[in-house]
mmCIF file of the N, C-alpha and C atoms, coordinates in Angstrom:
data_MODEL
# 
_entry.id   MODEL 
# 
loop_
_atom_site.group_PDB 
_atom_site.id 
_atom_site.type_symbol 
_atom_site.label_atom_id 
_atom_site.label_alt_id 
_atom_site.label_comp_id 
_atom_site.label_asym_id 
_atom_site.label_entity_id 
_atom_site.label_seq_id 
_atom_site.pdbx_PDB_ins_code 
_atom_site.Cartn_x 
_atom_site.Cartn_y 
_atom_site.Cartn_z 
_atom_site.occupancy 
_atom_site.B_iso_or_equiv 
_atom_site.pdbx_formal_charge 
_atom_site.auth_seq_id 
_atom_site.auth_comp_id 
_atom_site.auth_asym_id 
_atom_site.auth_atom_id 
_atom_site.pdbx_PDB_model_num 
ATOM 1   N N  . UNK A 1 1  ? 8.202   14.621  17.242  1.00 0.00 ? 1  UNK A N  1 
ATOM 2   C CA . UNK A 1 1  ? 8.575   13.218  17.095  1.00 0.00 ? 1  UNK A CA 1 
ATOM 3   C C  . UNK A 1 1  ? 7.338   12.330  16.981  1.00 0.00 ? 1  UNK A C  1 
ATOM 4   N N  . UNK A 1 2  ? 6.056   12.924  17.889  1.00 0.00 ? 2  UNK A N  1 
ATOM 5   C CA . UNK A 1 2  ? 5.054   11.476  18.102  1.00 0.00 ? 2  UNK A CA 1 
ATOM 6   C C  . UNK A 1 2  ? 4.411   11.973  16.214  1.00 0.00 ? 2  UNK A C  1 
ATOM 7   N N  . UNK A 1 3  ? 4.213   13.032  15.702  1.00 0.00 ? 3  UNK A N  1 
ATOM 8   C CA . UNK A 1 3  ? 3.644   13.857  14.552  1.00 0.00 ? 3  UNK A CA 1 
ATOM 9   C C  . UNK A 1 3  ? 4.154   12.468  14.079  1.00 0.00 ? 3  UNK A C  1 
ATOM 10  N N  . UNK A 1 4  ? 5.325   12.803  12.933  1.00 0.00 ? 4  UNK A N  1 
ATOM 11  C CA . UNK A 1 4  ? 6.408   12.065  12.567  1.00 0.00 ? 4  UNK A CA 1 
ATOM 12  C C  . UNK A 1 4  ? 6.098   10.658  12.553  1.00 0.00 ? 4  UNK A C  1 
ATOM 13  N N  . UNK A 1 5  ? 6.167   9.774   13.453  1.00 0.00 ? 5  UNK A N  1 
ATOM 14  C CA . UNK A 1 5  ? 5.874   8.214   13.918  1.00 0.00 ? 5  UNK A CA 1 
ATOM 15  C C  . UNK A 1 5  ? 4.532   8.060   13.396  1.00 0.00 ? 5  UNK A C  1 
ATOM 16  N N  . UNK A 1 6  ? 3.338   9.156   13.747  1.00 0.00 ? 6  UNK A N  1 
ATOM 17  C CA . UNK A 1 6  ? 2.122   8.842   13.371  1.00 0.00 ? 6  UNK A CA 1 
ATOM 18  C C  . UNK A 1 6  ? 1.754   9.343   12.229  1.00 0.00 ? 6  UNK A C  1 
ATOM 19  N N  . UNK A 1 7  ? 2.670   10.070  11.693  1.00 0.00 ? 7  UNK A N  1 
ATOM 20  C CA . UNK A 1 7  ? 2.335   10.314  10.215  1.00 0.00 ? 7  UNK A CA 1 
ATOM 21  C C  . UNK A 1 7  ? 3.147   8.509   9.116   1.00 0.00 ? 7  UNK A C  1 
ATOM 22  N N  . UNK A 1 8  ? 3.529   8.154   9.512   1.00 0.00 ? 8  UNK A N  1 
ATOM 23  C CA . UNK A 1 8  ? 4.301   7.073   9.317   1.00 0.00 ? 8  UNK A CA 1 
ATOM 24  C C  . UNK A 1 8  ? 3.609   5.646   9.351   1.00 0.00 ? 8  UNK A C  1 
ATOM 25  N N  . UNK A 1 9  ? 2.978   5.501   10.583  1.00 0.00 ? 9  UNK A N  1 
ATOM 26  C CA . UNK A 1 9  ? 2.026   4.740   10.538  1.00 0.00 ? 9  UNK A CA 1 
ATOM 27  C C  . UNK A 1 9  ? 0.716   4.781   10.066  1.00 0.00 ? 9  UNK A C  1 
ATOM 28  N N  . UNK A 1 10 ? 0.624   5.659   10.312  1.00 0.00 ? 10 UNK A N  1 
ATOM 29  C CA . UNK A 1 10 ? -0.797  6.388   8.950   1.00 0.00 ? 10 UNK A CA 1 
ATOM 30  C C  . UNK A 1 10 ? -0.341  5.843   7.275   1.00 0.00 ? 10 UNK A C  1 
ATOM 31  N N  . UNK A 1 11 ? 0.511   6.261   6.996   1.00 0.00 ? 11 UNK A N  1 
ATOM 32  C CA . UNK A 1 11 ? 1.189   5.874   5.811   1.00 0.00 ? 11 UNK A CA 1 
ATOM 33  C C  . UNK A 1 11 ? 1.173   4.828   5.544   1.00 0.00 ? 11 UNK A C  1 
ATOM 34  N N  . UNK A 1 12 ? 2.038   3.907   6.311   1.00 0.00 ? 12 UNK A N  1 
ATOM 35  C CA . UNK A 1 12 ? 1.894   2.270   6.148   1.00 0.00 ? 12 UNK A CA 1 
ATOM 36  C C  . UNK A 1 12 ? -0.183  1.792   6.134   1.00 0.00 ? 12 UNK A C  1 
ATOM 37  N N  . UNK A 1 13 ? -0.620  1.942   7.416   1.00 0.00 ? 13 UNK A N  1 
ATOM 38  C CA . UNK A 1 13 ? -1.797  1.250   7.581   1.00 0.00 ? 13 UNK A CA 1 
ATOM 39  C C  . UNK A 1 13 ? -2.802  1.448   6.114   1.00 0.00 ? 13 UNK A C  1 
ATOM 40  N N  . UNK A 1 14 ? -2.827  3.131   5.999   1.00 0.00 ? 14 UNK A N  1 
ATOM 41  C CA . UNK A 1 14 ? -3.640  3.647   4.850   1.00 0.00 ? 14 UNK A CA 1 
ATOM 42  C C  . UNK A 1 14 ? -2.776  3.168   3.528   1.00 0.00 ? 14 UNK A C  1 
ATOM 43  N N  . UNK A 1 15 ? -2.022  3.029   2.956   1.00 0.00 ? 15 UNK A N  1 
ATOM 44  C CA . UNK A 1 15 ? -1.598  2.313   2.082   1.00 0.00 ? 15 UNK A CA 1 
ATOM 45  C C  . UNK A 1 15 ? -1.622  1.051   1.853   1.00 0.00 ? 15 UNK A C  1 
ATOM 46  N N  . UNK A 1 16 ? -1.520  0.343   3.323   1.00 0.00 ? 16 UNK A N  1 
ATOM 47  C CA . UNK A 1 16 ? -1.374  -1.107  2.753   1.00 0.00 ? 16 UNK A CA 1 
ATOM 48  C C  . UNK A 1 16 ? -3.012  -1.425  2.142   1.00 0.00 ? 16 UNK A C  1 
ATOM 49  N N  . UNK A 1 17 ? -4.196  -0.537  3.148   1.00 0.00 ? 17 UNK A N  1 
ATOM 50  C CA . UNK A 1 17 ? -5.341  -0.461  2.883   1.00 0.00 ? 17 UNK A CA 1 
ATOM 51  C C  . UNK A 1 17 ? -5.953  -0.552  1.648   1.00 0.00 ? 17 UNK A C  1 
ATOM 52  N N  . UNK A 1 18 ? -5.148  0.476   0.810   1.00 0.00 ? 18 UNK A N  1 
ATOM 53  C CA . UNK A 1 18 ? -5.373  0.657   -0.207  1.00 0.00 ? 18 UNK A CA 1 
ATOM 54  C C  . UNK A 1 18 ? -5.063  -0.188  -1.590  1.00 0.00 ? 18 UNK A C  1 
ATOM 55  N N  . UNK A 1 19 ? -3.980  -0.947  -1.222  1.00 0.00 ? 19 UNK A N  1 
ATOM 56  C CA . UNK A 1 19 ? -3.213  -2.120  -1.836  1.00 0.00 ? 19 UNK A CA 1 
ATOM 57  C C  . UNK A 1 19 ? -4.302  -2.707  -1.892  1.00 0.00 ? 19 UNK A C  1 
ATOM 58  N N  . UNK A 1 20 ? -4.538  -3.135  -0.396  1.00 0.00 ? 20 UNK A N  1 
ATOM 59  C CA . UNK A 1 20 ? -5.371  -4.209  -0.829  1.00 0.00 ? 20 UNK A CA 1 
ATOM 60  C C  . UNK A 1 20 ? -6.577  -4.085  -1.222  1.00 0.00 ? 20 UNK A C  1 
ATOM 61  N N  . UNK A 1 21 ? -7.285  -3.327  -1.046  1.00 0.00 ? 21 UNK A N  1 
ATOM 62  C CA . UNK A 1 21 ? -8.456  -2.677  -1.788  1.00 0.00 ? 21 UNK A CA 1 
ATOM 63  C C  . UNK A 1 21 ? -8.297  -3.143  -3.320  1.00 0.00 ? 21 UNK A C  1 
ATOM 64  N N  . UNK A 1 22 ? -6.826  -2.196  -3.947  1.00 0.00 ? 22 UNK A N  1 
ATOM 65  C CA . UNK A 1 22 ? -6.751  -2.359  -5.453  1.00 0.00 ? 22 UNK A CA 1 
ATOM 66  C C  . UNK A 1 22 ? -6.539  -3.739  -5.529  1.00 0.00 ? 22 UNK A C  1 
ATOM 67  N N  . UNK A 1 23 ? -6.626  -4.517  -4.917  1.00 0.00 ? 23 UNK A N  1 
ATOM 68  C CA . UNK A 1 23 ? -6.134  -6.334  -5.339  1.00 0.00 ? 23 UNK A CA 1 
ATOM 69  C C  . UNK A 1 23 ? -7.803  -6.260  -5.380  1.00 0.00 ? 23 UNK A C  1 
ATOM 70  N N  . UNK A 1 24 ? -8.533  -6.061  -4.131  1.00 0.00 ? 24 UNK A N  1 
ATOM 71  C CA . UNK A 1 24 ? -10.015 -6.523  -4.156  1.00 0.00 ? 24 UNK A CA 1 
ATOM 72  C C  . UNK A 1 24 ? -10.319 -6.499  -5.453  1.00 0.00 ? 24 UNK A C  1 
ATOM 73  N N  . UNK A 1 25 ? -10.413 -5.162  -5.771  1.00 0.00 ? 25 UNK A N  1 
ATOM 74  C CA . UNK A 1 25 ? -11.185 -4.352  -6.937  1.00 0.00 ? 25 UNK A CA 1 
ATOM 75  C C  . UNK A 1 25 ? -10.776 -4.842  -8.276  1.00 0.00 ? 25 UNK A C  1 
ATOM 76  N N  . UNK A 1 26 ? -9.729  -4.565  -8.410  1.00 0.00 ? 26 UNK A N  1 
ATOM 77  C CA . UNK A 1 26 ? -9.113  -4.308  -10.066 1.00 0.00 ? 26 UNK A CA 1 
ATOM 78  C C  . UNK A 1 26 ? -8.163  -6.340  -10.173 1.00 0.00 ? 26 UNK A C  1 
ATOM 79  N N  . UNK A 1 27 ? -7.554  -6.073  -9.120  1.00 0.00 ? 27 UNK A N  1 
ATOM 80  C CA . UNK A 1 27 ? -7.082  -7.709  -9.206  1.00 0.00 ? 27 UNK A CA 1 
ATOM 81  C C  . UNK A 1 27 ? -6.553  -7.998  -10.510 1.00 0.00 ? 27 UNK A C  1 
ATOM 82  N N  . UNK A 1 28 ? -6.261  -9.715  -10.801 1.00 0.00 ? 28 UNK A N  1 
ATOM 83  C CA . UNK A 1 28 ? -5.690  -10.230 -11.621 1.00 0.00 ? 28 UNK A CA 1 
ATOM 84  C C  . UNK A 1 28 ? -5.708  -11.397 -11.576 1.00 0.00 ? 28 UNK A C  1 
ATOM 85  N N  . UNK A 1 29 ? -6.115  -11.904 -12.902 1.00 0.00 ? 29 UNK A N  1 
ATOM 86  C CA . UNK A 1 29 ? -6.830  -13.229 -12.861 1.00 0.00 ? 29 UNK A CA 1 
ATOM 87  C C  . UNK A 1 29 ? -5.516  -13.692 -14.421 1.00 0.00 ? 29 UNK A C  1 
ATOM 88  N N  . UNK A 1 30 ? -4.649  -13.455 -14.550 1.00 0.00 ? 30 UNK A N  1 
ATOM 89  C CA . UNK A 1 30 ? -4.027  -13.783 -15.577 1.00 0.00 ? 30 UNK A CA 1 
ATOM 90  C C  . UNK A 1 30 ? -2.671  -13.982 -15.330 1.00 0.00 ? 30 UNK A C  1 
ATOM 91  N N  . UNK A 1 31 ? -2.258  -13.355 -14.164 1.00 0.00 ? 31 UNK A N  1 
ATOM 92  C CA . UNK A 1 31 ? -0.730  -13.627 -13.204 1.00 0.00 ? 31 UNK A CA 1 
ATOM 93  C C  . UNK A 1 31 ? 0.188   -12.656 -14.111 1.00 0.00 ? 31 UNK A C  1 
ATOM 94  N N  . UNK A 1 32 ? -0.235  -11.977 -14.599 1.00 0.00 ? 32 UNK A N  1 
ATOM 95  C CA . UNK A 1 32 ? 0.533   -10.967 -15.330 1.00 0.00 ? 32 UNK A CA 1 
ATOM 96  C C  . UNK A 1 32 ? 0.514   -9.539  -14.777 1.00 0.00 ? 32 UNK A C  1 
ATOM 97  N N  . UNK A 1 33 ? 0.221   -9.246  -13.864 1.00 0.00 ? 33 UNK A N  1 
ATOM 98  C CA . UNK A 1 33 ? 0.245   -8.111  -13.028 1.00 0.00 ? 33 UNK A CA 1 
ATOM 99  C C  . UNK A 1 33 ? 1.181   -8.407  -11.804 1.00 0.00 ? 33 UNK A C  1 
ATOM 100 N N  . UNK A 1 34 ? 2.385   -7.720  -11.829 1.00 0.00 ? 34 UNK A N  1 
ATOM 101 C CA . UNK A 1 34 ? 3.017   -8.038  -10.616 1.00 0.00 ? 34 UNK A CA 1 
ATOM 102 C C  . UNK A 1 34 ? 2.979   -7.134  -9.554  1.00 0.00 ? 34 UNK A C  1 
ATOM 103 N N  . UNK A 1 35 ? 2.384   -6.484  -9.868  1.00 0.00 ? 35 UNK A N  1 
ATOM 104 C CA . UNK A 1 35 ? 2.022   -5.504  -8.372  1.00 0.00 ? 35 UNK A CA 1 
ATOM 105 C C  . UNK A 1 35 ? 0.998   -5.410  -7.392  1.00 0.00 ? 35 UNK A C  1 
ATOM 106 N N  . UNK A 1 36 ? -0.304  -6.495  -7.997  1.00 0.00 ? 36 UNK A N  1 
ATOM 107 C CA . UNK A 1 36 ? -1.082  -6.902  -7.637  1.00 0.00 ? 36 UNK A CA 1 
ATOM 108 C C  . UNK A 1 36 ? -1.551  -8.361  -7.725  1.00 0.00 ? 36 UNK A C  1 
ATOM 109 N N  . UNK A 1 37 ? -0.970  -9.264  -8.238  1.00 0.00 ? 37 UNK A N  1 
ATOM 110 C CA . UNK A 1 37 ? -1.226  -10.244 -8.289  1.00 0.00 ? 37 UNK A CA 1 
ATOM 111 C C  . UNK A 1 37 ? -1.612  -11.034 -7.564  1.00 0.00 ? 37 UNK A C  1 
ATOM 112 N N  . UNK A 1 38 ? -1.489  -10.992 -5.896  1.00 0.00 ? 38 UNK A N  1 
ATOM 113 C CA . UNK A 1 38 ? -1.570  -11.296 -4.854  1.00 0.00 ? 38 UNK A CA 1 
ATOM 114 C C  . UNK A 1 38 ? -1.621  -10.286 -3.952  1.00 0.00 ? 38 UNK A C  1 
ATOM 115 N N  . UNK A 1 39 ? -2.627  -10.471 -2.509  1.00 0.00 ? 39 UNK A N  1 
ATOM 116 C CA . UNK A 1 39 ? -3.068  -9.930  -1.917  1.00 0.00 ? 39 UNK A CA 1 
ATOM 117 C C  . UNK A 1 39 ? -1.870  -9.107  -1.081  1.00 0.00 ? 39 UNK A C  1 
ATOM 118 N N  . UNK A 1 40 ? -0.848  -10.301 -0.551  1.00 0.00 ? 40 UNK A N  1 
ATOM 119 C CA . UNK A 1 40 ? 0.495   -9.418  -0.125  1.00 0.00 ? 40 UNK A CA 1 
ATOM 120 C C  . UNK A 1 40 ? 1.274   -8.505  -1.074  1.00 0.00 ? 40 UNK A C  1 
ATOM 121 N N  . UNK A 1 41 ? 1.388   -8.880  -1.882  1.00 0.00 ? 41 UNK A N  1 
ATOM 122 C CA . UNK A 1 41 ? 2.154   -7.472  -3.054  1.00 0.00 ? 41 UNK A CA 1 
ATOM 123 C C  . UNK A 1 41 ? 0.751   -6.592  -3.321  1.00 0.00 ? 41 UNK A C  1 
ATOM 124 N N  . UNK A 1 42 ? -0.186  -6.621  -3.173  1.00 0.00 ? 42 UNK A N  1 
ATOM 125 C CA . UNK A 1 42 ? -0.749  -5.345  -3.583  1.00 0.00 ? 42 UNK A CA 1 
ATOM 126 C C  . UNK A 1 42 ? -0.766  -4.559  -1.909  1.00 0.00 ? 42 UNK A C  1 
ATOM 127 N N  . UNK A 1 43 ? -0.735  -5.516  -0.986  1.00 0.00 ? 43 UNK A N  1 
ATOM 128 C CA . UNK A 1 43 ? -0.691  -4.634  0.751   1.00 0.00 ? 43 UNK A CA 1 
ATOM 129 C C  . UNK A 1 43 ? 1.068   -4.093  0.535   1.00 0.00 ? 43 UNK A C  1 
ATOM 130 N N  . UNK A 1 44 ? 1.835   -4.776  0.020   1.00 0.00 ? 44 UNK A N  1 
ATOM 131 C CA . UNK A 1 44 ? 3.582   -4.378  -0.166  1.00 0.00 ? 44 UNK A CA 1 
ATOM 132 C C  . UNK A 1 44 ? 3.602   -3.354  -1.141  1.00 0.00 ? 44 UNK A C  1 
ATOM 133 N N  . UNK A 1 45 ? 2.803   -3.296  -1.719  1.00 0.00 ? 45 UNK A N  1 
ATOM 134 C CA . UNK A 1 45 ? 3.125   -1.856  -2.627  1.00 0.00 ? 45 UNK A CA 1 
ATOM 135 C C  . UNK A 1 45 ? 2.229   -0.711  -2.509  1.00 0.00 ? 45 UNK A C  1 
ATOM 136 N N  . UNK A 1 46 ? 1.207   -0.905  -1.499  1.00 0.00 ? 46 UNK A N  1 
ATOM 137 C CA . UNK A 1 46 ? 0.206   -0.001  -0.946  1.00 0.00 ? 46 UNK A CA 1 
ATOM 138 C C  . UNK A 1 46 ? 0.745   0.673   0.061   1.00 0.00 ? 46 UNK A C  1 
ATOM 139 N N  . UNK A 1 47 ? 1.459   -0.096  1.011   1.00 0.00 ? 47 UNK A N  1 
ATOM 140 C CA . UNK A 1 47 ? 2.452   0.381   1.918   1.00 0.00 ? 47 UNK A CA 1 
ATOM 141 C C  . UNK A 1 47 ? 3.641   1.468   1.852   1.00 0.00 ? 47 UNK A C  1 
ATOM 142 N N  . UNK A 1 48 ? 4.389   0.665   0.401   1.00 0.00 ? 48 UNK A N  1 
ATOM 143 C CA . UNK A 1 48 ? 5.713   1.468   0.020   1.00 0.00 ? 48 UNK A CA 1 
ATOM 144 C C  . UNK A 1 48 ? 4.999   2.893   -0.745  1.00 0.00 ? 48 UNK A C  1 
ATOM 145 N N  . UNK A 1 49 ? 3.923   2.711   -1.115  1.00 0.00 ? 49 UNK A N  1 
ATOM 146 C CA . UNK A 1 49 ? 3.568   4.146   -1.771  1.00 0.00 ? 49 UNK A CA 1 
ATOM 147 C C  . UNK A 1 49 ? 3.354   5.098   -0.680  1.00 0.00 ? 49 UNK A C  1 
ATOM 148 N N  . UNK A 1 50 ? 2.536   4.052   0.733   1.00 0.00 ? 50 UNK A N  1 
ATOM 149 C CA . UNK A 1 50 ? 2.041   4.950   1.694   1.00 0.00 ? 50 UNK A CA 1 
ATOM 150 C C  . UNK A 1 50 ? 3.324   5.522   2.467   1.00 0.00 ? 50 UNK A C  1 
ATOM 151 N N  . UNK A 1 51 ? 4.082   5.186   2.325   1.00 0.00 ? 51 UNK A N  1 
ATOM 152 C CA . UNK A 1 51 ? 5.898   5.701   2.891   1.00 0.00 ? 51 UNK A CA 1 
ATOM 153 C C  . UNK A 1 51 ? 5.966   6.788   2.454   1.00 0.00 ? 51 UNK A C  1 
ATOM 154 N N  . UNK A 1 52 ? 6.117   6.818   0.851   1.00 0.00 ? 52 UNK A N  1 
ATOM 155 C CA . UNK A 1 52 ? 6.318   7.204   0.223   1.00 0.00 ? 52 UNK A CA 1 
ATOM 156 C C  . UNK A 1 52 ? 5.389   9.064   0.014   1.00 0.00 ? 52 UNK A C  1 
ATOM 157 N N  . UNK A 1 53 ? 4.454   8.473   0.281   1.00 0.00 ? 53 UNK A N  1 
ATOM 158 C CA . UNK A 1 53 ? 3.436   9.710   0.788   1.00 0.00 ? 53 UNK A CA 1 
ATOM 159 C C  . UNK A 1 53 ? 4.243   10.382  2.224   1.00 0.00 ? 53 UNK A C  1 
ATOM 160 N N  . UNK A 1 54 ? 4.139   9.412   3.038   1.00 0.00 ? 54 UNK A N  1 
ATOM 161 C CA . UNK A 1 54 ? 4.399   10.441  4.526   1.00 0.00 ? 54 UNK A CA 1 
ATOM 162 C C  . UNK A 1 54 ? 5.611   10.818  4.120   1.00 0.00 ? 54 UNK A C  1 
ATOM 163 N N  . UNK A 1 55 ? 6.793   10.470  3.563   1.00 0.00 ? 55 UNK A N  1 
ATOM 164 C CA . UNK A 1 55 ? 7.969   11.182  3.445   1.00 0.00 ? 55 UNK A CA 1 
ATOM 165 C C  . UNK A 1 55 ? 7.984   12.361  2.347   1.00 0.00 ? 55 UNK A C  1 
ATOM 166 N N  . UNK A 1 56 ? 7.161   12.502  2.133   1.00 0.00 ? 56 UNK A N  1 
ATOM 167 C CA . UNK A 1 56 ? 7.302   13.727  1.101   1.00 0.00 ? 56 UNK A CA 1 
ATOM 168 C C  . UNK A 1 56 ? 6.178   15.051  1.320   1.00 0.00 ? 56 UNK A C  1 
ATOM 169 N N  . UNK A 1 57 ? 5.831   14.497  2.467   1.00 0.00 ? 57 UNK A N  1 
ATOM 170 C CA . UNK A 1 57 ? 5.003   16.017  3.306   1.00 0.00 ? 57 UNK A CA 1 
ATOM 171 C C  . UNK A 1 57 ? 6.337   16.254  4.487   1.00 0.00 ? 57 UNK A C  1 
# 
């Protein structure tokens, strides 16, 4: 169970990480990127990928 929870939160933290990283980095200066366009949707879709990771180990 604790595996599980902390594979989960690993997921979220390291994803949202990474979101926002890709906003740092690659970003969008034209508002035509909706997955990054902003710092919260690139942490909201860094997250859902990082889910997305822990549920599929």
């Amino acid at each position: 169970m604790k595996a599980t929870a902390l594979r989960l939160v690993l997921g979220l933290v390291i994803g949202g990480a990474l979101g926002y990283g890709w906003h740092r980095l690659v970003g969008c200066t034209t508002g035509t990127c909706p997955l990054t366009a902003t710092p919260l949707r690139g942490i909201s879709y860094g997250a859902v990928m990082g889910l997305v990771w822990a549920f599929s180990r």
